[in-house]
C-alpha positions as CSV (number, residue, x, y, z in Angstrom):
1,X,-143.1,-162.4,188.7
2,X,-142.6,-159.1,186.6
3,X,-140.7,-160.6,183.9
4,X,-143.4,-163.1,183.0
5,X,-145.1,-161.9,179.4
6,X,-147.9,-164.7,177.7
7,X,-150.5,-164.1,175.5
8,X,-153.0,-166.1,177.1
9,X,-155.6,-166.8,174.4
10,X,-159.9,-168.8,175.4
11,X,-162.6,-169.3,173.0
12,X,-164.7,-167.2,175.2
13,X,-164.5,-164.6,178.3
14,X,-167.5,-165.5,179.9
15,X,-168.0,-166.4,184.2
16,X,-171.1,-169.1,182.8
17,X,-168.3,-171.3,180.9
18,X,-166.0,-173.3,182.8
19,X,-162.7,-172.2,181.0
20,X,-164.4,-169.2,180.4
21,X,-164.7,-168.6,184.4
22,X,-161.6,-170.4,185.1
23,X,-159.5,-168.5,182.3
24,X,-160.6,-164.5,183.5
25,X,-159.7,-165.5,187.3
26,X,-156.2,-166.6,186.1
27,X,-155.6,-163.6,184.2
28,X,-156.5,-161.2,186.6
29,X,-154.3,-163.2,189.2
30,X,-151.4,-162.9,187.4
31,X,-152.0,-159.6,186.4
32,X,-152.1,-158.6,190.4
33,X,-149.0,-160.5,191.2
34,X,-147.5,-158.1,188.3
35,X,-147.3,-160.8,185.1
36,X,-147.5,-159.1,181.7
37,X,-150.9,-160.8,180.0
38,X,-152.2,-160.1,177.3
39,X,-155.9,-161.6,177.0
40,X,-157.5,-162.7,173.5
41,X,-160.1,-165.0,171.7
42,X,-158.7,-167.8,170.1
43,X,-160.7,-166.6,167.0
44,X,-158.0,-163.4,167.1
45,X,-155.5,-165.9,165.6
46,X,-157.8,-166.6,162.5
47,X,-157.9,-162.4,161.2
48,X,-155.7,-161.3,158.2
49,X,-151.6,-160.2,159.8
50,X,-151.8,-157.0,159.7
51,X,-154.9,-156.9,162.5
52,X,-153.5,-159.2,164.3
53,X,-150.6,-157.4,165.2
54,X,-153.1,-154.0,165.6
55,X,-154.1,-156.2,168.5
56,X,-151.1,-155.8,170.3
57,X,-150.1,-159.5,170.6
58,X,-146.2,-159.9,170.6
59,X,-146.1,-163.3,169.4
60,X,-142.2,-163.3,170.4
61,X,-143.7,-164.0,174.4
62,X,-144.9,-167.8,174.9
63,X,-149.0,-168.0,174.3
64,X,-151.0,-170.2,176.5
65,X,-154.5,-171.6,175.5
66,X,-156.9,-172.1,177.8
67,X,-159.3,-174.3,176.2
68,X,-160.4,-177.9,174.4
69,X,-158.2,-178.6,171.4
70,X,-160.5,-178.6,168.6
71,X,-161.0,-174.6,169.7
72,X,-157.0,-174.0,168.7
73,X,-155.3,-172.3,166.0
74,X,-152.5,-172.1,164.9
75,X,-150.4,-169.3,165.7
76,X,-147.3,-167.9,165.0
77,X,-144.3,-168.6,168.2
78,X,-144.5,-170.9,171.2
79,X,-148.1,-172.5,172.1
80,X,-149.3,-174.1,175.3
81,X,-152.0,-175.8,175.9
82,X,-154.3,-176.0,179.0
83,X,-156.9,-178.4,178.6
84,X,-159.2,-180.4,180.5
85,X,-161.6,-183.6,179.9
86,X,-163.9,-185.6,181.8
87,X,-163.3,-189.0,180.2
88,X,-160.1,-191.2,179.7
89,X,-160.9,-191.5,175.9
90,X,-160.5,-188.2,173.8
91,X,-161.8,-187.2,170.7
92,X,-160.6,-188.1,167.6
93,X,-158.2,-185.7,165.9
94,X,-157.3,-183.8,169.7
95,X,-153.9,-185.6,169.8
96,X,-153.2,-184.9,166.2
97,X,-153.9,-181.3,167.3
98,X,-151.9,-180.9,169.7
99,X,-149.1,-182.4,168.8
100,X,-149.1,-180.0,165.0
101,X,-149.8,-176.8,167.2
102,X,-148.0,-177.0,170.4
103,X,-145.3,-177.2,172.4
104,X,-146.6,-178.9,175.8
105,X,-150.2,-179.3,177.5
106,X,-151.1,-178.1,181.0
107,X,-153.5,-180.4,182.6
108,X,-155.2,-180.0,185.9
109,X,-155.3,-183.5,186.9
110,X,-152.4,-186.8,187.2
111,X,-155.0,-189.5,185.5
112,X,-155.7,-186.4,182.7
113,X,-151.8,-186.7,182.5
114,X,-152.0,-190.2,181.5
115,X,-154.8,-190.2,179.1
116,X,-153.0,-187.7,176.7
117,X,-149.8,-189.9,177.3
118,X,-151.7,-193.4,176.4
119,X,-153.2,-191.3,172.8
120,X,-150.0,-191.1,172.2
121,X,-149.2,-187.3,172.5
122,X,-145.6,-186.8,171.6
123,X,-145.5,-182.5,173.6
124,X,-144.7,-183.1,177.1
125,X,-147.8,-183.2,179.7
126,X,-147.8,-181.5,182.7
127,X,-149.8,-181.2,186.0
128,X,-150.9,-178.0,186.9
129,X,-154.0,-177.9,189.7
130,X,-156.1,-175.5,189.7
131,X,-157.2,-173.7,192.9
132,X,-160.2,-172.3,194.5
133,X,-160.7,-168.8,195.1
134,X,-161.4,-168.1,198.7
135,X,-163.0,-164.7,198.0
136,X,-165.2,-166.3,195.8
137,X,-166.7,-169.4,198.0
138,X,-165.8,-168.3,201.6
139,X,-165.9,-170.5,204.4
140,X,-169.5,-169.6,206.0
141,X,-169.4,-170.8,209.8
142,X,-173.4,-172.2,210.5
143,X,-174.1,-173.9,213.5
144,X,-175.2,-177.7,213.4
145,X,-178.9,-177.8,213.2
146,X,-181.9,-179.6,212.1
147,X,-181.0,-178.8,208.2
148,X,-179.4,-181.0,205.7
149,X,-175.8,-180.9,204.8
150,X,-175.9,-179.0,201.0
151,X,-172.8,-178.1,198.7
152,X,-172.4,-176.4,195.9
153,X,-171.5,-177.9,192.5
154,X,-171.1,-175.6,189.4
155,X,-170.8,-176.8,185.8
156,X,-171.0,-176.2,182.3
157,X,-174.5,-177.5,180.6
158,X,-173.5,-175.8,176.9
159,X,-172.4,-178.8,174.1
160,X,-169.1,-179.3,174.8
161,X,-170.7,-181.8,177.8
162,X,-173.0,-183.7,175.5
């Protein structure tokens, strides 16, 4: 996987945010397996040219955004999408978005595949799951006892979730 370059642009970098977690696990991933990534806010887009490109961006390499459409910018060269909802209806102006700014939209889920189809996005939608990191939630072997089955569940409580 050397050859693969992206800019790979979130709204934040933080492990208490679901894209946020989700987004600095993929980057690190494909930097071990030896992909060229170049990590930035979304806000990055918005400064005057000449900082932008004191970033180090190369906007001739395919830039993927992790993150809900109303967070995206537009940007100069090819723009992905990866974007995720918990409802079959999506906000108002998100298709309008995303069909102005980008090329196609990564989804993690088939039914998320066929709510951006039925708003009529016009980019190409594809399925992309996501994974679980096995260093991070190991298997821990406990004998059958007198205790309750429990399970973890993590998500996001900021105001993207209402």
């Amino acid at each position: 996987m050397t050859n693969l370059q992206l800019n790979w642009f979130q709204y934040k970098f933080i492990k208490e945010d679901g894209y946020g977690r989700f987004g600095m696990r993929m980057v690190r991933a494909l930097a071990r397996q030896g992909a060229g990534i170049m990590p930035a806010l979304m806000e990055t887009a918005t400064l005057p040219g000449d900082l932008v490109r004191m970033t180090g961006l190369d906007f001739s390499r395919v830039s993927v955004a992790l993150l809900p459409p109303h967070e995206l910018k537009a940007i100069p060269g090819r723009l992905i999408i990866s974007t995720m909802y918990e409802s079959n209806r999506l906000r108002p102006g998100w298709i309008d978005r995303v069909n102005q700014l980008c090329e196609r939209v990564i989804v993690p889920a088939p039914w998320m595949l066929e709510v951006f189809e039925s708003h009529d996005c016009a980019v190409p939608v594809h399925v992309v799951p996501g994974g679980i990191d096995g260093a991070e939630f190991p298997v821990v072997e406990r004998p059958l006892g007198k205790r309750p089955y429990t399970f973890l569940a993590l998500g996001d409580r900021g105001s993207r979730k209402g």
